[in-house]
SEPA-969164 format. One record per residue (C-alpha): residue in one letter; x, y, z. Coordinates in steps of 0.5 Angstrom, whole numbers, plus 2048, in hexadecimal, padded with zeros to 3 digits. Each point is the difference from the previous one (the first is absolute). Layout:
# SEPA-969164
AXYZ...
# end
This chain:
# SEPA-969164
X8037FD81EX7FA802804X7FA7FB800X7FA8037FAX7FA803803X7F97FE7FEX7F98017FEX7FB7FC7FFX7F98017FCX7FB7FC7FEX8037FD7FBX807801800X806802804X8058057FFX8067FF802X806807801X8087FF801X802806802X8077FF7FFX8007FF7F8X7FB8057FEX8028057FBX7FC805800X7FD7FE7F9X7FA802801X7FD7FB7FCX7FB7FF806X7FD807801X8008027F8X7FB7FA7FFX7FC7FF805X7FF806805X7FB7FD803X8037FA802X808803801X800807804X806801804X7FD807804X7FB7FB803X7FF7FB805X8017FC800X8028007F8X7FE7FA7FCX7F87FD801X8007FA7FBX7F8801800X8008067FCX8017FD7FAX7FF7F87FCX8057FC802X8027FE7FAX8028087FEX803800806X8057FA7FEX8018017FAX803808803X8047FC804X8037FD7FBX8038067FDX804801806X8068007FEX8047FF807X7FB7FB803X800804805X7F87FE7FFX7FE7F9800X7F87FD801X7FD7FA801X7F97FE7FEX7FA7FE805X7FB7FF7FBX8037FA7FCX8038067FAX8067FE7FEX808802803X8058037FDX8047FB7FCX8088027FDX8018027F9X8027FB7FCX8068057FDX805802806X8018087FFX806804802X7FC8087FEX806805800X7FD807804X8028067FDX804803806X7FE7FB805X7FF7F8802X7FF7FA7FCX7FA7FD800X8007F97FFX7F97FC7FFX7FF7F77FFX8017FB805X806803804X8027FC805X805804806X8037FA806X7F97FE801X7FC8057FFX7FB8007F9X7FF8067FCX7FC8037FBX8038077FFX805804803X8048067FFX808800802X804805802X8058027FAX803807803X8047FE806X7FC803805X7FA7FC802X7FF7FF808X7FD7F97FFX8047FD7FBX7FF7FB7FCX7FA8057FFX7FF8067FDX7FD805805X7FF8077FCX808802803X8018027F7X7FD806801X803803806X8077FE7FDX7FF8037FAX8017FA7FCX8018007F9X8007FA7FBX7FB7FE7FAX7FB7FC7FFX8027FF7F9X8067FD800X8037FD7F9X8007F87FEX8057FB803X8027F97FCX7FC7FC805X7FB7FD7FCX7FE7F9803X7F97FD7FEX7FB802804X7FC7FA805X7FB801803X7FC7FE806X8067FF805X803803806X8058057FFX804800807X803807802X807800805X801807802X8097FE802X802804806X8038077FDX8007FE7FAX7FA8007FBX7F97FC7FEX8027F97FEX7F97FD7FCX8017F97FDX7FA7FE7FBX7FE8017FBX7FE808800X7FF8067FAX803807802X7FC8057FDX8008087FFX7FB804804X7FC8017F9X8007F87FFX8077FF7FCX8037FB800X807800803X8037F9801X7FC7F8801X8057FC805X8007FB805X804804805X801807801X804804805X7FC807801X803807803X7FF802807X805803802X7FE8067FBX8078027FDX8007FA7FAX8028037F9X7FC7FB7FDX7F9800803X7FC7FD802X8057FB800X8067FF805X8078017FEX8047FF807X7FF808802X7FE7FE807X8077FE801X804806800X7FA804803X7FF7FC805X7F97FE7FFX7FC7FD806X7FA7FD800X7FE800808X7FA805801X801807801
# end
């Protein structure tokens, strides 16, 4: 993964991973005067309160824009409810205390479609492969009682899906509830019959979760 570019404020730094944006536009809809991809350079964190910018920021929901705090506010800190949110034709968004190896996360969206060439991460490829799968997928008989405040550990398995061992709520995109577990394996191979949900299909297609 390529190393996130900064900018630095008065009061806070923004911080930008290429890599990992999904174009959600979050960022410009809210605040333009902070966001502006047709400038140069295109964020300037002194063009509005650091806590406006912080709690936009937040709303991000690949994490491909973080911050921190020069001014003693407060940094960002997990949701004490692991999340799985299912997008309508494209990724899963996940937000809580995630942990992947030894990196720490807040949000980030994975690829569900098959096609990213960032793996595990989702990079926009959906749309160009024309995938297709609900955001609203029926309720599994996985209904374990939600804990919070603990980590939820997300293991991507070589050609194979998203493991996530912790305790986690799947939810539809609208916020229904789909399954509470304390171990899930989500789809990415795009070709499970059980979304988003993993059913072995990546064996027969052959799935590979190298890059590109």
């Amino acid at each position: 993964m390529a190393k996130p570019r900064s900018y630095t404020g008065t009061d806070i730094e923004i911080s930008f991973e290429m890599s990992r944006c999904i174009h959600a536009r979050n960022c410009f809809l809210s605040l333009p005067q902070v966001f502006d991809p047709s400038r140069r350079p295109w964020v300037t964190p002194d063009a509005a309160p650091a806590e406006e910018i912080a709690a936009m920021i937040r709303t991000c929901p690949s994490g491909a824009l973080t911050f921190r705090r020069l001014d003693g506010g407060g940094e960002e800190r997990p949701k004490p409810i692991n999340r799985v949110r299912v997008q309508e034709n494209g990724p899963v968004e996940l937000s809580g205390d995630l942990r992947m190896g030894e990196e720490r996360f807040t949000r980030m969206t994975l690829c569900r479609c098959g096609q990213s060439a960032n793996k595990p991460f989702c990079d926009y490829a959906h749309v160009k492969a024309g995938f297709t799968a609900t955001g609203e997928p029926a309720p599994s008989d996985k209904d374990s009682e939600t804990r919070m405040g603990e980590a939820l550990e997300v293991r991507p398995v070589p050609n194979g899906p998203v493991g996530l061992v912790g305790p986690v709520e799947v939810t539809s995109g609208t916020g229904a509830q789909i399954a509470r577990a304390e171990k899930v394996f989500l789809c990415r191979c795009g070709q499970s019959a059980n979304k988003p949900f993993c059913d072995g299909s990546h064996k027969p297609a052959g799935f590979s979760s190298e890059e590109g």
